[in-house]
C-alpha positions in Angstrom: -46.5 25.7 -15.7 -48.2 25.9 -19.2 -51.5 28.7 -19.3 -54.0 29.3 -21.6 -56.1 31.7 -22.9 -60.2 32.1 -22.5 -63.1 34.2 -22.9 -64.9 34.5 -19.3 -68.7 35.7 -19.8 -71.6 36.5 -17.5 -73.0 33.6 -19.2 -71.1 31.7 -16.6 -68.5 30.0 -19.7 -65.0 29.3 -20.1 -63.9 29.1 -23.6 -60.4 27.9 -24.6 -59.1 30.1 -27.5 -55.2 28.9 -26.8 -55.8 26.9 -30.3 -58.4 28.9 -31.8 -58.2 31.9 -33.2 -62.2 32.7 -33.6 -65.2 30.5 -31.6 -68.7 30.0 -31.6 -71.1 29.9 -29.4 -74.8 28.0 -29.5 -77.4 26.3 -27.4 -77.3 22.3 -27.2 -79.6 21.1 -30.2 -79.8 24.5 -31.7 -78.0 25.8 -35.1 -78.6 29.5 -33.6 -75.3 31.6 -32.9 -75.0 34.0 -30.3 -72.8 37.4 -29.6 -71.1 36.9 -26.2 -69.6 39.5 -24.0 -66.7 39.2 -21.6 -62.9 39.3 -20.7 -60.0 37.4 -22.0 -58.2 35.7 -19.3 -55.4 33.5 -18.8 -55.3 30.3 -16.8 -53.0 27.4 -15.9 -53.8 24.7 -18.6 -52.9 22.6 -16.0 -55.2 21.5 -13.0 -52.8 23.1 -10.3 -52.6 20.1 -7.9 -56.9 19.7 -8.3 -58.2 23.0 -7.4 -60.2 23.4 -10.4 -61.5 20.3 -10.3 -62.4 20.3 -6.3 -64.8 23.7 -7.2 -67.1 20.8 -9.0 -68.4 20.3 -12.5 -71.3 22.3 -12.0 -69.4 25.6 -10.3 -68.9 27.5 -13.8 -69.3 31.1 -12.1 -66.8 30.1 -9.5 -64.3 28.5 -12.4 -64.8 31.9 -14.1 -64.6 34.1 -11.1 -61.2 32.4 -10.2 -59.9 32.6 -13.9 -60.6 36.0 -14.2 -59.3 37.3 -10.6 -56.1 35.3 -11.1 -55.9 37.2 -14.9 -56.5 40.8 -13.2 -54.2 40.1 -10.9 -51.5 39.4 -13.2 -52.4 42.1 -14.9 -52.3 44.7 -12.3 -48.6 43.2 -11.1 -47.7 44.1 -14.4 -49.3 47.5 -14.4 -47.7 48.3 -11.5 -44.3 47.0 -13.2 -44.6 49.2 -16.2 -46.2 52.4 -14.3 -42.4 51.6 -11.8 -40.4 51.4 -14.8 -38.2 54.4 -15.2 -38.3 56.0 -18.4 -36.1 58.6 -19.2 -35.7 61.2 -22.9 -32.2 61.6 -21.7 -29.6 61.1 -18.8 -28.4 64.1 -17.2 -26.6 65.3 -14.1 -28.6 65.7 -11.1 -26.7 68.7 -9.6 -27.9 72.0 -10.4 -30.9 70.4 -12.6 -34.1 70.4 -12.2 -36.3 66.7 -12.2 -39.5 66.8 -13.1 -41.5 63.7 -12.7 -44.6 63.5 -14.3 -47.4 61.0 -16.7 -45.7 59.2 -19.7 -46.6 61.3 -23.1 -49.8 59.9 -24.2 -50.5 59.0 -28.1 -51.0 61.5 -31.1 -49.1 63.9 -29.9 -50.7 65.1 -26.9 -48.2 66.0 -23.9 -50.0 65.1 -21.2 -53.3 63.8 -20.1 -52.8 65.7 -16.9 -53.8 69.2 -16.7 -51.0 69.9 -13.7 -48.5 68.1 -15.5 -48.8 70.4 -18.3 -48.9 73.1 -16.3 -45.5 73.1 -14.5 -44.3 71.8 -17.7 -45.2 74.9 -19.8 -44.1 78.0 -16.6 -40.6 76.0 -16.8 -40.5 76.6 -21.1 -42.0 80.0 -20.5 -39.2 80.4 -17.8 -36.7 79.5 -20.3 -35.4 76.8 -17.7 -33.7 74.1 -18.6 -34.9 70.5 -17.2 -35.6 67.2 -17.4 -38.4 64.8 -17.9 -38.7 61.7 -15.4 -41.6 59.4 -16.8 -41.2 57.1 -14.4 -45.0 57.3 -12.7 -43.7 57.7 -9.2 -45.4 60.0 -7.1 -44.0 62.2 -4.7 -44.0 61.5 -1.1 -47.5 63.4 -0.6 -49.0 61.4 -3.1 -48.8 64.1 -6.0 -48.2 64.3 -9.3 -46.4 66.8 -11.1 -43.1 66.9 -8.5 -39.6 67.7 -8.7 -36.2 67.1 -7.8 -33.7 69.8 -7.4 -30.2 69.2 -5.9 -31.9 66.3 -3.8 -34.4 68.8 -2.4 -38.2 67.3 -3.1 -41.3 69.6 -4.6 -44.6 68.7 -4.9 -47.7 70.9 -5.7 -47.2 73.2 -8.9 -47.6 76.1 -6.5 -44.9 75.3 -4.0 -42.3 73.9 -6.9 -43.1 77.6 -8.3 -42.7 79.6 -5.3 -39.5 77.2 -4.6 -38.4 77.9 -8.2 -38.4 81.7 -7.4 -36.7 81.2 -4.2 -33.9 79.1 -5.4 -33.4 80.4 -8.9 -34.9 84.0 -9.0 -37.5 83.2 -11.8 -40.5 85.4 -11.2 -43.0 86.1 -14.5 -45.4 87.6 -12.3 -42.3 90.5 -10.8 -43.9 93.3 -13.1 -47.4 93.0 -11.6 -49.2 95.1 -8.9 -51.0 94.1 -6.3 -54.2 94.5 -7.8 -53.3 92.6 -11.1 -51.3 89.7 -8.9 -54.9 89.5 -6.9 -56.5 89.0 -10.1 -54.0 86.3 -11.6 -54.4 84.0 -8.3 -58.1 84.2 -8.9 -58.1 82.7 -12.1 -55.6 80.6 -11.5 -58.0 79.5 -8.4 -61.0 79.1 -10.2 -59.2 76.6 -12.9 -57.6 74.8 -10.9 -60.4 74.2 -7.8 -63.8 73.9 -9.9 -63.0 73.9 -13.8 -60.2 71.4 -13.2 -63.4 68.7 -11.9 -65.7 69.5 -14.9 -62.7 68.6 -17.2 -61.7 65.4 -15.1 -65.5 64.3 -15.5 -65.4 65.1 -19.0 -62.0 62.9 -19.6 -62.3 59.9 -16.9 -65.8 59.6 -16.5 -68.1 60.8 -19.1 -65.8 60.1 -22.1 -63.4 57.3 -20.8 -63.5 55.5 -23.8 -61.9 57.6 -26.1 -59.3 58.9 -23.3 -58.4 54.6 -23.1 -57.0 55.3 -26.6 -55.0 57.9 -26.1 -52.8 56.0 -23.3 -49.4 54.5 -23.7 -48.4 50.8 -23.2 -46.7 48.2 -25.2 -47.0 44.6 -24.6 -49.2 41.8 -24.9 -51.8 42.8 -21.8 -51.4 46.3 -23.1 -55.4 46.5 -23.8 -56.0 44.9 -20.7 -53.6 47.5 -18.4 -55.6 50.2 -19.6 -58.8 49.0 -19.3 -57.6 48.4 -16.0 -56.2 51.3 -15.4 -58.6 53.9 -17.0 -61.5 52.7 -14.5 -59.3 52.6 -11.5 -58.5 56.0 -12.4 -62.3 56.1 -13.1 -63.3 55.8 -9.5 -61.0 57.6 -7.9 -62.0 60.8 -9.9 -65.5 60.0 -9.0 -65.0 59.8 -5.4 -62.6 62.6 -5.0 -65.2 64.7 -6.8 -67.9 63.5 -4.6 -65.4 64.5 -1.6 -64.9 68.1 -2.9 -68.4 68.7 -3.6 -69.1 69.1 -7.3 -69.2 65.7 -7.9 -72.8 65.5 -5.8 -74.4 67.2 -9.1 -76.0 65.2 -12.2 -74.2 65.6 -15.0 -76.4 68.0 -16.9 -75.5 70.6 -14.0 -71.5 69.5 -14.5 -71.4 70.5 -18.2 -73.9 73.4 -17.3 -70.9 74.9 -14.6 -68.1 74.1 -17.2 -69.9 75.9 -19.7 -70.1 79.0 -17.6 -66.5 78.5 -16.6 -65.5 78.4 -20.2 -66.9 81.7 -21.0 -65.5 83.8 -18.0 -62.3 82.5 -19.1 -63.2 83.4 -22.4 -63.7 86.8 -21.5 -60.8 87.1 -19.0 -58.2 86.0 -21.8 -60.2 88.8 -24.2 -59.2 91.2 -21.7 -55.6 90.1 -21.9 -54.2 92.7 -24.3 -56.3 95.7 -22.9 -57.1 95.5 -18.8 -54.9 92.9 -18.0 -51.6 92.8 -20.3 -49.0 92.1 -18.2 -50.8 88.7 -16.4 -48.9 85.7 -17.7 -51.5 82.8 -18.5 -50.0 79.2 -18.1 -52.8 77.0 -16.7 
């Protein structure tokens, strides 16, 4: 089967652009051009047995709902082919090594869009462990992301692949703290991770999820496409697990004003670093 390429609109149009490179776009009887928004979709170029022709001549918004479900859900097969796809910096042996599976590196040099994944990623440097990274976009079997592999033994949640790293491998960078000081270190760690993590997740997926679309990482010819796709899936599900925990019931004006007061606790906690607190190791 041959397919094609089109623009779908709201306007309720199809436009063939298989053999065109530009188009325009005008009333019958009028020189006038006009801007038109939309997707581009593919469709079979042939009728498919009379299915496009049974939904009528006069059924353009069911032609173009067709087209463009049929095009997002070619697109999301190969989404879910590319986010499958292993992708490996280097083979190594399994035994004795620790896996981590996390996000592929996104663009300019960032190493992660994920604030977890850079977490574990930066306690194992700081540990001076050796390991190796699993792009492969699998989650682990509770649905997480950062998780590792360690002798066949599973790890998810940075917490417990910490605690299980200091049970297994005797790596503790919090050994040389007291009680008071360990307190202290858990509550920051708490306050990042349970309400400034959602202020920053609105920031990236919501609020500014534009220019964190650019920073993604796919090749191909639906490469524009995927992460459209897959920035607004991602979209929604921030939205509704923020909703879930709470902080996500606020307008956005109160968001950036509870960020802002984040920021500046932690700005003051990390001032205190060198003087009240300088044995706490920060890597969140």
């Amino acid at each position: 089967m041959y397919w094609g390429v089109g623009f779908a609109s709201s306007r309720s149009c199809v436009v063939d652009l298989s053999r065109n490179q530009s188009f325009s776009f005008g009333l019958c009887g009028s020189e006038d051009q006009y801007s038109v928004y939309g997707y581009i979709v593919a469709f079979p170029s042939q009728d498919c047995n009379g299915i496009m022709s049974g939904l009528g001549s006069d059924s353009w918004w069911k032609k173009t709902l067709y087209l463009t479900g049929g095009a997002l859900l070619a697109a999301a097969a190969y989404l879910l082919h590319e986010l499958l796809a292993i992708r490996k910096e280097q083979e190594v042996d399994s035994k004795d090594a620790i896996i981590l599976h996390q996000f592929s590196r996104p663009r300019h040099g960032a190493p992660s869009l994920s604030p977890f994944c850079l977490k574990m990623e930066t306690y194992l440097r700081m540990a001076d462990l050796p390991y190796q990274n699993y792009f492969d976009g699998k989650l682990s079997p509770q649905g997480k992301m950062p998780w590792i592999e360690y002798n066949n033994e599973k790890v998810s949640g940075t917490e417990f692949i910490i605690d299980f790293i200091e049970a297994k491998l005797g790596v503790n960078l919090n050994k040389n703290l007291d009680p008071h000081e360990k307190a202290v270190s858990r509550a920051i760690s708490k306050m990042v991770e349970e309400h400034f993590y959602w202020t920053v997740a609105y920031c990236q997926w919501v609020d500014n999820l534009h220019e964190t679309q650019k920073l993604l990482c796919f090749s191909g010819p639906l490469s524009d496409l995927l992460k459209w796709i897959l920035c607004h899936l991602t979209k929604g599900i921030v939205k509704r697990e923020m909703y879930g925990h709470g902080i996500g019931r606020f307008s956005e004006e109160e968001l950036y004003r509870l960020m802002e007061k984040d920021m500046r606790t932690l700005a003051v906690l990390l001032g205190m670093v060198h003087s009240v607190l300088p044995k706490i190791q920060f890597y969140i």
